[in-house]
C-alpha positions in Angstrom: -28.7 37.1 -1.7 -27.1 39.2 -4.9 -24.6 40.5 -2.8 -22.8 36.6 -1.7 -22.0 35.1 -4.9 -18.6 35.7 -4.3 -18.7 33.5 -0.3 -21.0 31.1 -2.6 -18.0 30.6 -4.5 -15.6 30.6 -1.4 -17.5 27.8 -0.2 -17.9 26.0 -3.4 -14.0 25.9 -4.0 -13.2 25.9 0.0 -15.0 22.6 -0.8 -13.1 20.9 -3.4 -9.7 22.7 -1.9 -10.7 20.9 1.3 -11.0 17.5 -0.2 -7.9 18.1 -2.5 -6.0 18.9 0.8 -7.7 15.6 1.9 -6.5 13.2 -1.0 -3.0 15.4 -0.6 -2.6 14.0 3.1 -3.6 10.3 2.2 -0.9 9.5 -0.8 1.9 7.9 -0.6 3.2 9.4 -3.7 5.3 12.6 -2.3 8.6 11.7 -3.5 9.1 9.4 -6.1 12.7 7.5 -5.6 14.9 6.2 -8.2 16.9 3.6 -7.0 19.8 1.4 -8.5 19.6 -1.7 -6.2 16.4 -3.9 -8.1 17.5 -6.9 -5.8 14.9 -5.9 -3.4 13.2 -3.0 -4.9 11.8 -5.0 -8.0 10.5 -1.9 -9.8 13.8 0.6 -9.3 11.0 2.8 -7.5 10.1 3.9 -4.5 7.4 6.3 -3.1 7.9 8.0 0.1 4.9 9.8 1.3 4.0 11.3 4.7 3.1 8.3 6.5 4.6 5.4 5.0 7.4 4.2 2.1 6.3 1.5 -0.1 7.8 0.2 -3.6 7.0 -2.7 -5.6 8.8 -6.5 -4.3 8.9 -9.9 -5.4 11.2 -10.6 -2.1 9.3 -8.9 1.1 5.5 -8.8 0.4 3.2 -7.2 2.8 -0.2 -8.8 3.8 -3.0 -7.4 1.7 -0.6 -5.4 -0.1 0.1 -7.9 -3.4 3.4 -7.1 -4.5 3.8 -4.0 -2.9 5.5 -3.9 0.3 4.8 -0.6 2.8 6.0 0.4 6.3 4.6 2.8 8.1 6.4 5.5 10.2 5.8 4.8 13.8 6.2 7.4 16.2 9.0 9.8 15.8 12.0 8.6 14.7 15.1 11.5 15.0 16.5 9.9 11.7 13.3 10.9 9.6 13.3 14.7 7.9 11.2 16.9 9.6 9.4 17.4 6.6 7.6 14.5 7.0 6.7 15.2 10.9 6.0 18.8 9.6 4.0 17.5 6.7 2.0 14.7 9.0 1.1 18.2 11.9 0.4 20.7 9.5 -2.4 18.6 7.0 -4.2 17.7 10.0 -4.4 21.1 11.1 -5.1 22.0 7.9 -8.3 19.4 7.6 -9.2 20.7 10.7 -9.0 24.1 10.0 -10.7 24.1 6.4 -14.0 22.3 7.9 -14.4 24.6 10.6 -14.1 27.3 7.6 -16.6 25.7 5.7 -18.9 25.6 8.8 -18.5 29.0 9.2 -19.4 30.1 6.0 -22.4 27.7 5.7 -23.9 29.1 8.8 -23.1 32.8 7.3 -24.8 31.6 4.0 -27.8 29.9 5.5 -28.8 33.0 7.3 -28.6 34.6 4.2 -30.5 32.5 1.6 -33.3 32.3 4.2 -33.7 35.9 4.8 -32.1 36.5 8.3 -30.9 40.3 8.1 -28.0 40.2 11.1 -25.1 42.3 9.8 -23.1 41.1 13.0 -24.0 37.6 12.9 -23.6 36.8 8.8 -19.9 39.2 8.3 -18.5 37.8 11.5 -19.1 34.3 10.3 -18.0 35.1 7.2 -14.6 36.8 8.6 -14.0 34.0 10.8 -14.4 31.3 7.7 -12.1 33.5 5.7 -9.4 33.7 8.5 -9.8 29.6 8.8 -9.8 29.0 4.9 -6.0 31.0 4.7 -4.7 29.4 8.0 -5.9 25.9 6.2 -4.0 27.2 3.0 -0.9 28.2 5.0 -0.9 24.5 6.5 -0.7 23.1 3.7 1.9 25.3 1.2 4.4 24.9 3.7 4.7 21.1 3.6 4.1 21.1 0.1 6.8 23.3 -0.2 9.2 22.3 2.4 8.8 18.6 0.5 9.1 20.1 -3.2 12.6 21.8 -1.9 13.5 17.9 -0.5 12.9 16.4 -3.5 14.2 19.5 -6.3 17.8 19.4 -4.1 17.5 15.3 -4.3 17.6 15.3 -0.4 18.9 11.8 1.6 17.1 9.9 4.3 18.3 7.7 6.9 15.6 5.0 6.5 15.9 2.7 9.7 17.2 -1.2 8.0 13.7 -2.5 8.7 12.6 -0.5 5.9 15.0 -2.0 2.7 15.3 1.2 1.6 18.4 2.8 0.2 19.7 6.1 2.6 20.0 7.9 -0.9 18.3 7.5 -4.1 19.8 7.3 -7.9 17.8 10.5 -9.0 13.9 11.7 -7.4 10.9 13.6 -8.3 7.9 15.4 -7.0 5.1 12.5 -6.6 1.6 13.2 -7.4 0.7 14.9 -3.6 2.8 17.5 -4.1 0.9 19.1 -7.3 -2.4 18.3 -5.5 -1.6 20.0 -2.3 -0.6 23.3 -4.4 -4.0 23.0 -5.8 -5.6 22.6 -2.6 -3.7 25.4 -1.2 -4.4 28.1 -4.1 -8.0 27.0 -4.2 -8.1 27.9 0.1 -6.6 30.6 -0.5 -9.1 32.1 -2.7 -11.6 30.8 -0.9 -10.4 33.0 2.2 -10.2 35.9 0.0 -13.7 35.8 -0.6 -15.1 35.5 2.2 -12.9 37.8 4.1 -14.2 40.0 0.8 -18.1 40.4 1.9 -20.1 43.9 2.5 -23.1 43.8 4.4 -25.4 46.0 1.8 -26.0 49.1 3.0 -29.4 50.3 4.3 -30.5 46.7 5.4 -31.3 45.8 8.9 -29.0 44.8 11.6 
C-alpha cells in the first residue's frame, strides 16, 4: 500500500480532471463575441461554444430559455470552423477515454488496498490507466488550443441567417471553457504520469 500514493493521487486528480473535462464540454462559454449590432443582440454579446450560440434578446426568445435565445448546431454544416466539429469529437473521446482510465486504476488500486499481490495484474492496469489518462489529456488540449488560437487571431464564422448572428464580431475573448479545459488537461496529464510512474516493490509475490 506505501508504495501507491502516487496512482492514489492519479486517481484522485484523474477524477476532478475528468469532471473538469466534463463541465469544459457542456459550456457554452468558448468564445465570448463582441458585437456592434444591439438591434437583435440586446446585450452586444454573444457566446459561441461547441454545441450551440446563444446571446441575450428582447426580439427572438427561445422557449425555456428567458431572454436568452440559443441554436444549436445540427449536423455538420461545411460553413462551421472545424474547431468546433474537432472540439465536439475529441471531448467525447476524451470523456470516454478518462473513465476507462479511472476504471483502470480503480481496479489496479482495489487489488492493492485489499492485499492481492499480482505484479502482472496491478502494473498492467496501472499502465493501461496511465496510457488512457494522457490520450484523455491529448483530447482535450487540442481543442482547447485549436479554439484559444480562433479566438487570440479574432477568427470569423459564417453563421447560417437562422442564427442572427453577425459573420464577424467587433473584438472576442477566450470564454470560461477554455481555461477549464487547460485545467482538465494538465490535471490528466499528471494523472497519467503517475500511474504510468508505479514499481511493483521488489521481493513481493507475483
Amino acid at each position: 500500500v506505501g508504495t501507491s500514493h502516487l496512482q492514489l493521487a492519479a486517481f484522485a486528480l484523474g477524477t476532478i480532471g475528468w469532471i473538469l473535462c466534463t463541465i469544459s464540454m457542456g459550456l457554452v462559454e468558448w468564445r465570448v463575441w463582441h458585437v456592434d449590432n444591439t438591434t437583435v443582440i440586446s446585450s452586444g454579446i454573444a457566446w459561441v461554444g461547441i454545441w450551440k450560440v446563444c446571446f441575450i434578446s428582447y426580439l427572438h426568445v427561445s422557449s425555456g430559455y428567458k431572454e436568452q435565445f440559443c441554436h444549436k448546431f445540427s449536423g455538420y454544416d461545411p460553413s462551421m470552423p472545424h474547431e468546433i466539429y474537432a472540439a465536439q469529437g475529441l471531448l467525447v473521446i476524451a470523456m470516454v477515454t478518462g473513465l476507462l482510465g479511472l476504471a483502470a486504476t480503480i481496479f489496479a488500486l482495489r487489488n492493492i488496498y485489499m492485499g492481492i499481490s499480482h505484479k502482472i495484474l496491478i502494473t498492467h492496469f496501472f499502465l493501461v490507466g496511465g496510457f488512457f489518462y494522457l490520450f484523455a489529456s491529448l483530447c482535450v488540449l487540442i481543442p482547447v488550443s485549436w479554439n484559444f488560437y480562433s479566438v487570440a487571431h479574432n477568427q470569423s464564422i459564417a453563421f447560417p441567417p437562422s442564427f442572427y448572428m453577425p459573420s464577424s464580431p467587433k473584438a472576442q475573448e477566450a470564454g470560461a471553457a477554455i481555461p477549464v479545459g487547460i485545467i482538465a488537461a494538465i490535471l490528466l496529464l499528471l494523472s497519467g504520469t503517475f500511474s504510468l510512474s508505479y514499481r511493483y516493490p521488489v521481493g513481493m509475490n507475483t
